[in-house]
N, C-alpha and C positions, 0 to 999 in steps of 0.2 A: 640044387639043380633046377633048373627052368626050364622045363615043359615046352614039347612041342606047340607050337601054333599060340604061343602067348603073346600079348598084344604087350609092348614095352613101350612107356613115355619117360624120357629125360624127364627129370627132375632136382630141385634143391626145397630143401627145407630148411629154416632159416631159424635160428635161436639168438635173440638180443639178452643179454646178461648185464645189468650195472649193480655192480658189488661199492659197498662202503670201503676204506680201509679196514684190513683183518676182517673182513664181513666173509662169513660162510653162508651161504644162501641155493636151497632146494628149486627147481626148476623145471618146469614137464615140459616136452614135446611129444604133442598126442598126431597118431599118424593117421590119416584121413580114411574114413572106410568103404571110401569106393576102392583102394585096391593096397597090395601089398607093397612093402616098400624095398628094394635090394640098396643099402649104401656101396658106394666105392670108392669114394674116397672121403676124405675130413678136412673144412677148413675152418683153421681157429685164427681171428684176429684180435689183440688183446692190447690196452694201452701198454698196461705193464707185462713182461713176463711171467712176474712173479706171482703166479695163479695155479691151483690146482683142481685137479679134475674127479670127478668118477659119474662113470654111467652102469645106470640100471635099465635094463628090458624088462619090464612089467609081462611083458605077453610070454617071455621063456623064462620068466623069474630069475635069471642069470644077469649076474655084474659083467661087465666087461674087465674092470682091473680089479682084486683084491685091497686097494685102500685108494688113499686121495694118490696121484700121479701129478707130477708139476709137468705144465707147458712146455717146457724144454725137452723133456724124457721123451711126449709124444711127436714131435716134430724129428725128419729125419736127420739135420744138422744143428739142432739149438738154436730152434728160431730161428733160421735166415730163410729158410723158406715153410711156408703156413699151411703148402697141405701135404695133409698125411695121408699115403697110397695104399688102402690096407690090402695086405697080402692075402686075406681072404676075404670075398662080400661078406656082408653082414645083412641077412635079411627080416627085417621086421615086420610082422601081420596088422595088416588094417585094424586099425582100433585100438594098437598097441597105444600104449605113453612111454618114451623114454624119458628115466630119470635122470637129470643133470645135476650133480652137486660142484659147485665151483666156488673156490674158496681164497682170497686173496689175502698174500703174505707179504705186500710192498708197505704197510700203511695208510695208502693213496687211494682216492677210489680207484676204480679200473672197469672200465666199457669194454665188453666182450662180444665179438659176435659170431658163432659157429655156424659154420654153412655143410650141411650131411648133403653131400652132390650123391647123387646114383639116379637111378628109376623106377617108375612105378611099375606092378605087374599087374595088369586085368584079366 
């Protein structure tokens, strides 16, 4: 819940990901510490689909998913469209690092780039 009289700016944070083929590779997105971050929605653009995911919040020490999740699973039609509306915010404390693990299952390389839209809180 967000507090009366909180100052809120639109915002995106931006995560580039180039995976090898079958390359599993670790990823931080550190959240700025002038203010809190609220996500609302997730977008993922990815050469191939065949990529999977997990994030960690370092600041609630909580996963988001229980293991790797593929690309398709989190998109609400299988990939035809890229952002995921989540059904509750997600808010992350200033100075947090989300962990990204993203792991590509095509062979190919694959160019990712996730965009966390929400706002910041001051």
């Amino acid at each position: 819940m967000i507090s009366q009289g909180s100052n809120k700016q639109f915002y995106i944070y931006v995560v580039d990901i180039n995976l090898l083929g079958n390359q599993i590779l670790d990823t931080a997105l550190e959240i700025s510490g002038d203010a809190d971050f609220v996500i609302t929605k997730i977008s993922i653009t990815a050469t191939s689909k065949q990529v999977n995911f997990r994030f960690f919040d370092t600041g609630s020490s909580r996963e988001w998913t229980n293991g790797l999740i593929n690309l398709e699973n989190l998109t609400p039609d299988g990939f035809q469209r890229n952002m995921i509306e989540l059904p509750e915010h997600l808010k992350l404390a200033k100075k947090t690092t989300l962990k990204i693990t993203a792991q590509d299952t095509s062979g190919s390389p694959n160019s990712i780039q996730i965009a966390f839209v929400g706002y910041k809180i001051f």
